[in-house]
N, C-alpha and C positions, 0 to 999 in steps of 0.2 A: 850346506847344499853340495860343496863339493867334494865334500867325505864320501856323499849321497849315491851322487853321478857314478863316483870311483867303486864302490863298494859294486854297485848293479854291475856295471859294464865287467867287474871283478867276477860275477856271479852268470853272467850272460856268456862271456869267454869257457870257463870253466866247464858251462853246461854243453856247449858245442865241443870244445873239448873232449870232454866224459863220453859222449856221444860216440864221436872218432875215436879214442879208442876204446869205449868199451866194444863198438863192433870188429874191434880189431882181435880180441881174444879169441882167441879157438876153440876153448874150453866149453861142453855139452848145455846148454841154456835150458835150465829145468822151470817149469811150473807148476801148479798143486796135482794136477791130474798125470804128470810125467814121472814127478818126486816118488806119486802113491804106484806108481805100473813098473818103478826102474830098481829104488832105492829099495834094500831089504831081500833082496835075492841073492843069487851066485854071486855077485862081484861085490868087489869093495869099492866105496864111493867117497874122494878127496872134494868137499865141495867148500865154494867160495861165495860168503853172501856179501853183497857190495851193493853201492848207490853209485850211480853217475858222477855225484860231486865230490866223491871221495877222493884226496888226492895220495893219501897211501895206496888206495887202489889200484890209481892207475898209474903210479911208478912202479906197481908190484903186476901191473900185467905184461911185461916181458920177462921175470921169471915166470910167471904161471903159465905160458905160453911153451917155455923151452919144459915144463912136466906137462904138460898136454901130450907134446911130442916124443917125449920120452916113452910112457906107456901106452898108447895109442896110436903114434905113427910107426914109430919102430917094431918093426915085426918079432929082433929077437928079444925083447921084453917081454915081462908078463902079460896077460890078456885079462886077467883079472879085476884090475885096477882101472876104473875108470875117473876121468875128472871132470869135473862139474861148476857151474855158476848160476847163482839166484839173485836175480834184481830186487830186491828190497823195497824199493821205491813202486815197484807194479805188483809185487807180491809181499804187501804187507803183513797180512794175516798168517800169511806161510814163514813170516821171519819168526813172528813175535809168539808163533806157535812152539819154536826151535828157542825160543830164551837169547834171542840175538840183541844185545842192545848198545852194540859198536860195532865198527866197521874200520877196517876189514874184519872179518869174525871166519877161521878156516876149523871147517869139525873135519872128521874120519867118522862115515859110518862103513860098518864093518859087512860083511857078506850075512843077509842073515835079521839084521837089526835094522830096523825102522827110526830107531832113536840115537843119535850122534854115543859111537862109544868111547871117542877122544877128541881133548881141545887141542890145538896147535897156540905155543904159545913164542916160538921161538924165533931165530931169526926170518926174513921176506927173501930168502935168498933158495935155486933151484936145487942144490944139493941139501939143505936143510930140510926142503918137504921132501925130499926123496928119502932123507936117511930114517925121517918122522913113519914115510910110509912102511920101509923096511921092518923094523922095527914093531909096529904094530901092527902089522898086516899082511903075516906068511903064507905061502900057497899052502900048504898042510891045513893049516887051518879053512880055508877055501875047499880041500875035499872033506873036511872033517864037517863043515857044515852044509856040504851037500848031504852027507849023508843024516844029517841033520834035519836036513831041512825034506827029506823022502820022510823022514819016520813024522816030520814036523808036521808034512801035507796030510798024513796020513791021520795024525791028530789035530790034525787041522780040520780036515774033514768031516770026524765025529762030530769035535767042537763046533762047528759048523751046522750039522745035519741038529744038534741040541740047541747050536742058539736058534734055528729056526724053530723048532718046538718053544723053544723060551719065547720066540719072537710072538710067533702064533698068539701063546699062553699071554704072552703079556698085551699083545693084540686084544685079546675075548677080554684079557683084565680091565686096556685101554676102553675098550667100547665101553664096558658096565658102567668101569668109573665116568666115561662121557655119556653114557645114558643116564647113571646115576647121577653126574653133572648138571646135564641136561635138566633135569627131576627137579633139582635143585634151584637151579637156576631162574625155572620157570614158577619154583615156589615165592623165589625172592623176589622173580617181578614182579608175581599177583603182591604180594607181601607191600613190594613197594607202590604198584599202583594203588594198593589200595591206601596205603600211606598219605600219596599223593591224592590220591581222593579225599581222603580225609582232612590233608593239608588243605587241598584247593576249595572242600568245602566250607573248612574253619577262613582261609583267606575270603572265602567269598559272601561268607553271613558278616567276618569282618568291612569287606569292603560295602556290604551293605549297611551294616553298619555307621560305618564312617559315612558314608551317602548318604543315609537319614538326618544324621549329626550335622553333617555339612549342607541337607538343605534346611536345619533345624535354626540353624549358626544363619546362612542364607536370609531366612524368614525373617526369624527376628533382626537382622540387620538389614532387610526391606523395611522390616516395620519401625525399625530404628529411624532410618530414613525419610521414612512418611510423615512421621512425626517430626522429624527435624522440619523437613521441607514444609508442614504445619505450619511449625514456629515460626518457621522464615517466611511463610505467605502471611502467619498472623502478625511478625515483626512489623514486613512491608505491609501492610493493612496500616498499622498506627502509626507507622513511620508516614506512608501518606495523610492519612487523620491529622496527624501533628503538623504533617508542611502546606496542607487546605490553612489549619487553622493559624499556619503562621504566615502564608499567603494573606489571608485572611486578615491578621492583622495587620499586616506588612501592608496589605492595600488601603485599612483602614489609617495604618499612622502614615501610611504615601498621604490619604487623603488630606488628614491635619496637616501635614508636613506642606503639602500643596494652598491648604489654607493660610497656613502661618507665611509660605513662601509669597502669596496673594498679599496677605496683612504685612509683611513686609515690603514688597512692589508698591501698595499702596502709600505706607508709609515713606519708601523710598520716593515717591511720586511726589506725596505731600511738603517731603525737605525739599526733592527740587523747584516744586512752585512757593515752598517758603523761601528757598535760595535767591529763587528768581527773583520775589517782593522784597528782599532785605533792603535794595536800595530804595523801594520806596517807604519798608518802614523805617532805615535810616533818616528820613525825610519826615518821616510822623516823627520821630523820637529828638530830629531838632524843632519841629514844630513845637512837642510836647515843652523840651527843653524851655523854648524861648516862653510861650504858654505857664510854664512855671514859673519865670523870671518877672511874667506880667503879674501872675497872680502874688506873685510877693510882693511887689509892690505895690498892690492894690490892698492888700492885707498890712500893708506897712501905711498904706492913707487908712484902710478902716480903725486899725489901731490909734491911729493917730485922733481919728473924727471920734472912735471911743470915749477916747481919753478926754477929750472935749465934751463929749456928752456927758461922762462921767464928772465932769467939773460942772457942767451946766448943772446935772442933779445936784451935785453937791448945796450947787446954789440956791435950786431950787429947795432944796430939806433944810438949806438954814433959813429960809424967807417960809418955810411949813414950821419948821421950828420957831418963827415968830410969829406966824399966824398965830399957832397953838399958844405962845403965851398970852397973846391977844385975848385968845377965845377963852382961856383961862381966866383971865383977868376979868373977862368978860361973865364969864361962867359963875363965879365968885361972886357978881353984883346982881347977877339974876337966882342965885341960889338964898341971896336974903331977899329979894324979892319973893321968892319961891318961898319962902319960911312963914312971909308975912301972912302971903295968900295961903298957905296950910292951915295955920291956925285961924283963918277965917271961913277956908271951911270945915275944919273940923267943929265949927261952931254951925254950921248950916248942915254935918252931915245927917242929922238926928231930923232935919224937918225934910229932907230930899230924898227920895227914891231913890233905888241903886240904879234904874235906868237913865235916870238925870243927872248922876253922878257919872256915869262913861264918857255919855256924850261932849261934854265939857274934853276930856281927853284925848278926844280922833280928831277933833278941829283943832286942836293944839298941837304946834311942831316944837319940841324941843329942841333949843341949840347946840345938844351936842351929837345928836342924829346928824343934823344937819352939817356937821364938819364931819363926819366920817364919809358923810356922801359926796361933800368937795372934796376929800380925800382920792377916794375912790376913783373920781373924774378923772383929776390930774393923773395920777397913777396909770389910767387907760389911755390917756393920749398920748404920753409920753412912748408908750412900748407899742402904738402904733404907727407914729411916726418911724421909729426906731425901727419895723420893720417894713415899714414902706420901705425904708432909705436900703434896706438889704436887697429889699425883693427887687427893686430897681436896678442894683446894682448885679446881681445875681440873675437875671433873667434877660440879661442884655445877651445875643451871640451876634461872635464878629470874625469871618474868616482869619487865616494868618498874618496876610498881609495886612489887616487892619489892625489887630494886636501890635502889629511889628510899630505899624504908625504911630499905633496908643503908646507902646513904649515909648518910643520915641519922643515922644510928645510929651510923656510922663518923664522921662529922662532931660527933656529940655526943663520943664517945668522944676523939677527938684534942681 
């Protein structure tokens, strides 16, 4: 940045500088319209092309200043010899017209020439342009090209009065070719309007085109659409259908679920009022308990009075068992009796009817009828006493507490 500073204020100074002294030179300040009215006549022209910021320039404008003075202030000098200066920087086009592409740049144009007919190449000092002018630029030569320059005007003149005919000529040339131009031109724009017509009408059956395509594209992706949106009204359609019919269920298993939760409340109801009774059926199941403990032991007396009965009968079927030999014995003394009375009637049966033969046999009991029928008796008393003594026993009811006494009682007793 401070290179920056230094460089400008370098370039700022310089330019004020340049300034001061370029207005300080004396030397003639030509520009393009001066150059063309001065330069190429009677006199010969030392001219100097420079830029403001030139710093060979302007250590070289105090020599140029003492030839200024030299041939233009001093009377006994030549008059011939004028000196000159062109700014470069304002008259750009006038440099670079002259082939200037450095500075300082000193040409010589001669009396005569329009075009520089010598460089200066040599030393910046006041006697070396003078010696340069000497040298290349004799008064001789200044009336040699007056007289030059009389016969030059004179064919200059001609040249002149023909370039106007040329001008003219090439004027009527200029129009034709700019009519013919014209001609032309106007052919190329029907040419290209009609191009452009043609263009604009192929763009425009194109973009009709494409606009049909594009409401074709359009259409069918409505109708795309319709159809989806179809699908999706007939989705939600069954998608409802489905949640009626799962509501639907959903209310029917709430139902059973509501039942079952009922059938469980009830059952939950029924454990707490079975909860509730446990202490009383506690109280049945010592009831039952003790109720058990009686009934054993009453089943330990019936066993007992069994077993006595069963000795009774014993006793009773060995005193049947002597019956029976009895009736045997018996049986035996009336079977020879029987024997006798057979063959007495088999001696009467030949003079007896068979109906006087029966009768004799319904008024007669035999004795061994008759032991099957005491048989039988005994047999029938025996098994209803036996359940008298049950049903007595078995049809008595006696709350708890009388059980409890029975035991007790029964417990004293054994």
């Amino acid at each position: 940045m401070n290179k920056i500073l230094i460089v400008c204020l370098v370039l700022t100074v310089t330019t004020v500088s340049g300034r001061q002294w370029f207005h300080d030179v004396k030397a003639t300040s030509l520009n393009p319209d001066l150059f063309d009215q001065l330069v190429g006549k009677e006199n010969h022209y030392m001219i100097e092309f420079f830029t403001p910021w030139c710093g060979y320039c302007q250590q070289m404008a105090g020599e140029w200043n003492k030839l200024f003075n030299h041939y233009e202030e001093d009377q006994e000098t030549r008059n011939d010899v004028k000196i000159a200066k062109i700014n470069c920087d304002d008259h750009q086009r006038l440099c670079h017209s002259h082939d200037v592409r450095q500075f300082p740049t000193i040409l010589l144009y001669k009396a005569g020439n329009k075009r520089a007919t010598h460089y200066y190449q040599g030393w910046r000092r006041f006697e070396e342009f003078r010696d340069f002018i000497e040298t290349n630029a004799s008064p001789q030569q200044v009336q040699e090209n007056k007289q030059e320059t009389n016969e030059d005007q004179v064919s200059a003149q001609q040249q002149r009065e023909e370039q106007k005919l040329k001008e003219k000529q090439e004027l009527i040339r200029l129009q034709e070719e700019a009519v013919e131009r014209q001609h032309r031109e106007q052919l190329l724009l029907l040419q290209q309007q009609e191009e452009e017509d043609r263009r604009r009408r192929l763009s425009q059956e194109q973009m009709v085109l494409e606009a049909e395509k594009q409401q074709r594209e359009r259409e069918e992706e409505r109708v795309k659409k319709l159809q989806e949106e179809q699908n999706r009204l007939n989705a939600q359609n069954n998608q409802q259908e489905q949640t009626q019919n799962q509501n639907q269920n959903n209310s029917t298993n709430d139902s059973v679920i509501m039942n079952q939760i009922n059938q469980v409340l009830q059952q939950t109801r029924s454990i707490q009022h079975q909860i509730q009774q446990v202490p009383q059926i506690q109280s049945l199941v010592h009831q039952l308990k003790v109720n058990l403990d009686y009934t054993i032991q009453k089943l330990d007396i019936v066993e007992q009075y069994l077993k006595h009965q069963n000795e009774v009968s014993q006793s009773l079927h060995s005193e049947i068992q002597n019956l029976q030999t009895e009736i045997k014995s018996l049986k035996t003394g009336s079977h020879d009796k029987q024997n006798e009375g057979n063959q007495q009637q088999q001696q009467n049966q030949q003079q007896v009817k068979p109906d006087q033969q029966k009768k004799p046999k319904q008024n007669v009991l035999p004795v061994e009828k008759s032991f099957n029928i005491l048989h039988s008796i005994i047999f029938i008393a025996v098994g209803v006493c036996i359940g008298y003594i049950f049903f007595k026993f078995f049809s008595r009811k006696k709350s708890p507490s009388q059980l409890l006494i029975s035991h007790d009682e029964v417990g004293k007793s054994n």
